[in-house]
C-alpha positions as CSV (number, residue, x, y, z in Angstrom):
1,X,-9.4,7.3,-2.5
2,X,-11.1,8.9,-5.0
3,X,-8.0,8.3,-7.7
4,X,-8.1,4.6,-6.5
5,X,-6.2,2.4,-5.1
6,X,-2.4,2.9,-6.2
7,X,-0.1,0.1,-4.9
8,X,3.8,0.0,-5.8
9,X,6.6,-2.1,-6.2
10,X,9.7,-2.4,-7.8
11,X,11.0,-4.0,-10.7
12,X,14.8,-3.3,-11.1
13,X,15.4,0.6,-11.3
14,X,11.7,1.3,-12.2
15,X,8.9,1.8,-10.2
16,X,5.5,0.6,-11.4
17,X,2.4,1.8,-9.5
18,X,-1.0,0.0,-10.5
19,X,-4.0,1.4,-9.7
20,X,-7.9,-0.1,-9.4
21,X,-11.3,0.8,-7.5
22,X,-11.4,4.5,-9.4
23,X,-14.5,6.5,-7.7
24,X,-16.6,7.5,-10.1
25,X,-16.5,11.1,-11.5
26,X,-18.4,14.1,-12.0
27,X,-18.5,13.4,-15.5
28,X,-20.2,10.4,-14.8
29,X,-23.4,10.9,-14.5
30,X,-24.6,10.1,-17.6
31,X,-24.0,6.4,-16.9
32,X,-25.5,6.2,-13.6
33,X,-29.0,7.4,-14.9
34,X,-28.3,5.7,-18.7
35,X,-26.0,3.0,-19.0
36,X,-26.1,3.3,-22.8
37,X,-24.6,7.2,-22.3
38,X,-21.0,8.1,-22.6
39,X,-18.7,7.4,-19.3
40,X,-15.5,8.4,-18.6
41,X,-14.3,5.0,-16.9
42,X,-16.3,1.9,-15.6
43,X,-15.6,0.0,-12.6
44,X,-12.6,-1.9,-14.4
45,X,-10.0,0.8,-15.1
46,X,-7.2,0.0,-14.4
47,X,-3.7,2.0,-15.1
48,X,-0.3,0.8,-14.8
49,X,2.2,3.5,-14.5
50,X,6.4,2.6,-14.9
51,X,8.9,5.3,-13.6
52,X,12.8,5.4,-13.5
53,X,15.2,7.8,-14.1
54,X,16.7,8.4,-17.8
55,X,19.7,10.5,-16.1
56,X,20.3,12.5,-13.7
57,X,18.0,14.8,-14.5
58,X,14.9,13.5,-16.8
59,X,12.6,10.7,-16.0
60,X,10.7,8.7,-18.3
61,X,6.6,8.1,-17.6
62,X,4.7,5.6,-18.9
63,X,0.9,4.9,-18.5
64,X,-1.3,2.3,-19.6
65,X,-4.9,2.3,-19.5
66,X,-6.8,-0.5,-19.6
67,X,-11.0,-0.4,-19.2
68,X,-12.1,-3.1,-21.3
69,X,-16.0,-2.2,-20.4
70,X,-14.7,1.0,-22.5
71,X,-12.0,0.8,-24.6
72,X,-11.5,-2.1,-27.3
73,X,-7.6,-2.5,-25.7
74,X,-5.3,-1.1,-23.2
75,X,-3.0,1.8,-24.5
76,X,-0.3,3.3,-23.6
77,X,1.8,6.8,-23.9
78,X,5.1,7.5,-23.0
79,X,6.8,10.7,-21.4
80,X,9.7,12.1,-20.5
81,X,10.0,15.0,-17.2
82,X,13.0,17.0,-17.1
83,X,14.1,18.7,-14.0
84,X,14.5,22.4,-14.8
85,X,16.4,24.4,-12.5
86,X,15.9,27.7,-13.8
87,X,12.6,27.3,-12.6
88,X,13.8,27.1,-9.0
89,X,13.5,30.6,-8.3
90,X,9.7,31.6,-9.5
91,X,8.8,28.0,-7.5
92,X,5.8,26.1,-8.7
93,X,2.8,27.5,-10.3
94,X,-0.7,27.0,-9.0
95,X,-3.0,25.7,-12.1
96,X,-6.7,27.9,-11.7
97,X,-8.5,28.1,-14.9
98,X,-8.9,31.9,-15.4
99,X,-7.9,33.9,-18.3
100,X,-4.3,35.0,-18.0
101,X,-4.1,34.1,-14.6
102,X,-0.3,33.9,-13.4
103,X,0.7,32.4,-9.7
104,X,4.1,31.9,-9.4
105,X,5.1,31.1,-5.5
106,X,1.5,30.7,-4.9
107,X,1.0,34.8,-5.4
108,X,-1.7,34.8,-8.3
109,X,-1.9,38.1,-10.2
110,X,-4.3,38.7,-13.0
111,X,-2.6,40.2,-15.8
């Protein structure tokens, strides 16, 4: 795939996903031709990603990164998602970078 390879399990109530074997990416092509150009990510990245439910309502995201043929050491950043049901009714938005570009339910509109 060309996100990787994302395998799951369980630990407890959170689910951890880790992921390996990125495909390279567009913005890679600098290390392809140079190997002493800036990359993106090198054959070793690898992310760990922990999910589980904070209520009934809001789940907390973490990711870790680790590339050590990039990065000095892993890091991590943490999240939270809360389920807004207010938002229900416009449905989900497409993302399309264009100026004010607006597509709720899938109907874009420029405005």
């Amino acid at each position: 795939m060309y996100y990787g390879d994302p395998v799951g399990h369980w630990e407890g109530d959170t689910l951890v996903v880790e992921t390996t074997n990125f495909k390279r990416w567009g913005l890679d092509d600098y290390y392809y031709t140079d190997k002493n150009q800036y990359r993106m990510h090198s054959d070793a990245l690898r992310t760990v990603e922990h999910i589980r439910w904070l209520d009934d309502n809001t789940l907390a995201y973490q990711l870790t990164i680790d590339d050590p043929k990039v990065f000095i050491a892993p890091w991590t950043q943490d999240f939270t998602m809360a389920y807004h049901p207010d938002w229900d009714q416009a449905g989900l938005y497409e993302y399309v970078c264009e100026e004010n570009n607006r597509c709720p339910g899938g109907k874009c509109q420029s405005q």
